[in-house]
Structures are given as structure tokens and as C-alpha cells.
N, C-alpha and C positions, 0 to 999 in steps of 0.2 A: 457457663450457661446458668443461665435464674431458673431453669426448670429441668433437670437431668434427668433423663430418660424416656423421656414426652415423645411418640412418636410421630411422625410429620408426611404426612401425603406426598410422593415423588411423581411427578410426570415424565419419564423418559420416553421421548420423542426419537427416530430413526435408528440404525443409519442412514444417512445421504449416498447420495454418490459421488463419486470423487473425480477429481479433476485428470485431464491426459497430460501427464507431466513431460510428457514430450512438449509439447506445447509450451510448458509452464518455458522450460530448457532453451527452448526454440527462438524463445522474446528475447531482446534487447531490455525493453521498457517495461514493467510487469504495472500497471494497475488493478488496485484490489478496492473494490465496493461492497461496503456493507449496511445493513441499519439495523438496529435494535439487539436484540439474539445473534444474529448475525457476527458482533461482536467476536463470539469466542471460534465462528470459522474461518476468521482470517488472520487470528496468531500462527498456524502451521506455516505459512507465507512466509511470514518475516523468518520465524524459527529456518527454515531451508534457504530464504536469500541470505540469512547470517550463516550459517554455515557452507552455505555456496562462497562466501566470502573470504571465510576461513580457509578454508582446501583452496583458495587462488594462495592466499599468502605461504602455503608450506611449499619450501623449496623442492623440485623433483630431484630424486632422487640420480647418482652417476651413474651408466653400467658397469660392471663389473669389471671388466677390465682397464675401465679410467678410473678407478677409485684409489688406485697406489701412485699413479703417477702424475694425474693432473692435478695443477695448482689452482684450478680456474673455479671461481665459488660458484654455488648449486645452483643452476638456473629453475629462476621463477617457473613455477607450474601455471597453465594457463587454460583451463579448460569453459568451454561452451557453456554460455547461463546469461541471468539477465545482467545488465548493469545496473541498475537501478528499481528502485521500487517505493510507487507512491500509496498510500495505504488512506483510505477516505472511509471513515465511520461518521453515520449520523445516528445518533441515540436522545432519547429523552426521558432516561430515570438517570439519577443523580447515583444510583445504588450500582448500576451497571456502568457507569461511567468509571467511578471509582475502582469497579474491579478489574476491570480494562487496563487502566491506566497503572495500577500494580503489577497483574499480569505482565504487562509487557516491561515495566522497569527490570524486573525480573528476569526475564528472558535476557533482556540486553545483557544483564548483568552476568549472563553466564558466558557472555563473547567478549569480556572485557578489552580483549588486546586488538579488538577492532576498533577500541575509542568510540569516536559518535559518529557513525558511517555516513557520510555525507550524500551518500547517493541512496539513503532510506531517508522519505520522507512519509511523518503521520499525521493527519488532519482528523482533528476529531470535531463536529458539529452538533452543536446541541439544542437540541428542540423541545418544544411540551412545556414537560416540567421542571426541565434542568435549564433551558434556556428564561426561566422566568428568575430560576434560583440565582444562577451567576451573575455577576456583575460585571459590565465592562472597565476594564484599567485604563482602558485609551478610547480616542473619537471613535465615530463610526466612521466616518472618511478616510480611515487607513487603511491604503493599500494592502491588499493581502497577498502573498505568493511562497512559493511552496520548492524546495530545494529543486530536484529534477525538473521540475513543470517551470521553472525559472528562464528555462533556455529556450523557451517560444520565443514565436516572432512579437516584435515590439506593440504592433496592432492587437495580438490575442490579448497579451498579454495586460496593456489600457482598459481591457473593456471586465479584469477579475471583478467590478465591482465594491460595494461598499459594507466590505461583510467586518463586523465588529471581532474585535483578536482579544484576547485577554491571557493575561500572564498568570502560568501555573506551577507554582514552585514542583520542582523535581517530580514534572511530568513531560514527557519525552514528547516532540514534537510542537503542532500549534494547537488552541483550541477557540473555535470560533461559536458565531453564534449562528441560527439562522441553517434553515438546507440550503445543501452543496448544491450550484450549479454545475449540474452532472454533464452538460453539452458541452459549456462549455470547458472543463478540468479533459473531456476527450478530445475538444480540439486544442487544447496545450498542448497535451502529450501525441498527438499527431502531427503539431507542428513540428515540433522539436526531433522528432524522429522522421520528417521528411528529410530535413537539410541533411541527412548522412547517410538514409536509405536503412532504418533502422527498421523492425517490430515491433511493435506493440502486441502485449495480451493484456486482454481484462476481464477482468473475474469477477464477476457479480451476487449477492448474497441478500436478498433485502423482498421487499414487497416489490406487488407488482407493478404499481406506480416508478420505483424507482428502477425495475429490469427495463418496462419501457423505454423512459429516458435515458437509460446507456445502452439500446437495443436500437433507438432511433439514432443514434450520435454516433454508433457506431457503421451504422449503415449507410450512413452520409456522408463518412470520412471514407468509406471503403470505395464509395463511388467513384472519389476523388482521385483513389490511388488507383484505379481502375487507368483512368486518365493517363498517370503517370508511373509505370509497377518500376522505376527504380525506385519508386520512393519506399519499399517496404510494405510490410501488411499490416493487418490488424485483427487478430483473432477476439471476440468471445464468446466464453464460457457463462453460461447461468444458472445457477443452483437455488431448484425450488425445493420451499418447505412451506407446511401449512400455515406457520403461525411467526412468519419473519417480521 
């Protein structure tokens, strides 16, 4: 520090309320939306679907009285949780970007033995002042798509758009430029979990511009499985705060 001991004005804001984690449990497909501040309420997410990941991978345990005699290796433990989880942040300081994107290398890094889990996917968007900052590495006409959200149908999936990608040394996931088309990223993931009769939850964290847009998309896609209820549901969650 250039100045030690300086004291500095703090604003602590809530707590919030917290999500029904039955719910969280209950999905298949977990979507998490964020913007701005927002940011730091959707590392808890990932931190519990990596270790929802971990506790799949430890072998259950024999009972007790096959433990002397059976030769037969530990069967896989396999408990109720999501599969998958798509993580959408749009931000626009370059300062909270940064810390983000630390944060969570970090976090990964303490589930090392999960590798790069294929079915966590992180989409970071950047807008304001970070999208003026970054530069694109590639055209804007590339296609963008997104690990889980990959297994829509062929039509969803033509119309992602022409959102600019740019390459970001040892930061986890994509990062684009431009806001997320929030309608359409819920009808990916309602495709994808029709064809198997799967759930969806989405968790929402941002202004209210962007609760609308995943408040309407969610309510259009629920019509649909009204139509059809093997196809699954669609729960969300919305978390207000003053100043997202």
C-alpha cells in the first residue's frame, strides 16, 4: 500500500435471501444469471455443483458384512443434483471482471481432480467500459456456443447470433462481447432438456431490466411444457437488491 493506515469508507449492503435448495437439487440443468455485483452471488453455485461433483466421484462405501468377503470394487455413489451448469455474467468494469475471473480460477483450483468439468459452462459478457477496453481476437461472424447449451436443437441453435469471442489466457470459460441474449440462452436450455424430459432452474441476480427478460423467457417456455409436462419443468428464482 502507498498509504498505510488510511481509512476507507465501507458500504455493507444485506443479507439477501437465499435460494430453496431443494429446488437448486431438484434441476437437471441449473442456469445462473448475473450482472454487475451480482458477480460475487453466483460463485456459491459453482462452489456446490463442484462439489456436488466431487461426492458423485467417491465410491460408496460396502456394508459391513461384505467388506471381508466381496471381491467386487466400490460401486460409484450416485446421488440426485444437477448435471450440468451454465453460469451467464454480464459486467462492465474491467476491475470486477478481473476479480471474477481470479475468484473462480481459484475455486476451481481447489477441485483439481475434477479437471475442467465439461458440463460447467462460464460465459462472461462485457459491456460499458470493459467492452470498449477489450479487443476482439477473432471476426464478429463467429459463431458462439456454449458447452451444455450445445445440445439444442439445430434451429435454436443457427439463430446464437453474431456475438464477438475473444481469447483469454488462463481464464476459465468464454468471454464475449455485447449482452447476453437472455431469451434466447432459455430457450437453448429448454430445448436441450425437452428431448429427455429433464429440469431446468434459473437463478437470476441482476437489474431489473435483465429479471424481466429471464422472467418473460421463462414464462413462455413454461407455457410450452404446459402442452407437453413429459418434457420437464422450469423453475425461477429472482434475487433483488438495490443496487445490481
Amino acid at each position: 500500500m502507498t498509504q498505510p493506515g488510511v481509512q476507507v469508507p465501507v458500504l455493507v449492503d444485506g443479507p439477501y435471501g437465499g435460494i430453496d435448495n431443494q429446488k437448486y437439487f431438484d434441476s437437471d440443468r441449473l442456469v445462473v444469471v448475473a450482472g454487475g455485483s451480482g458477480a460475487g452471488w453466483m460463485l456459491p453455485f459453482v462452489e456446490q455443483f463442484l462439489r456436488f461433483l466431487s461426492l458423485n466421484k467417491v465410491p460408496e462405501p460396502l456394508p459391513e458384512e461384505n467388506k471381508q468377503s466381496s471381491d467386487e470394487p466400490p460401486r460409484q455413489r450416485v446421488l440426485r443434483g444437477p448435471r450440468s451448469l451454465r453460469v451467464i455474467l454480464a459486467i462492465r468494469d474491467v476491475e470486477t471482471c478481473t476479480w471474477f475471473h481470479t475468484t473462480l480460477n481459484n475455486l476451481l483450483s481447489d477441485y483439481k481432480s475434477l479437471g475442467t468439468p465439461s458440463d460447467l459452462s462460464v460465459e462472461v459478457y462485457l459491456t460499458g467500459e470493459a467492452e470498449s477496453i477489450v479487443q476482439p481476437t477473432k471476426s464478429a461472424s463467429e459463431r458462439v456456443t456454449s458447452g451444455p447449451s450445445s445440445l439444442g436443437e439445430d434451429d435454436i441453435e443457427k439463430n446464437v447470433g453474431e456475438q464477438k469471442k475473444f481469447d483469454i489466457d488462463d481464464r476459465p470459460g468464454e468471454e464475449l462481447r455485447g449482452r447476453p441474449d437472455l431469451p434466447l440462452i432459455i430457450r437453448q436450455e429448454a430445448a436441450a432438456a425437452t428431448t429427455i424430459g429433464q429440469a431446468v432452474g434459473v437463478f437470476v441476480c441482476g437489474p431489473l431490466t435483465m429479471q424481466d427478460d429471464v422472467r418473460n423467457a421463462v414464462a413462455k417456455e413454461n407455457l410450452s411444457i404446459l402442452k407437453n409436462p413429459s418434457s420437464g419443468g422450469m423453475y425461477l428464482h429472482l434475487e433483488h437488491f438495490s443496487w445490481a
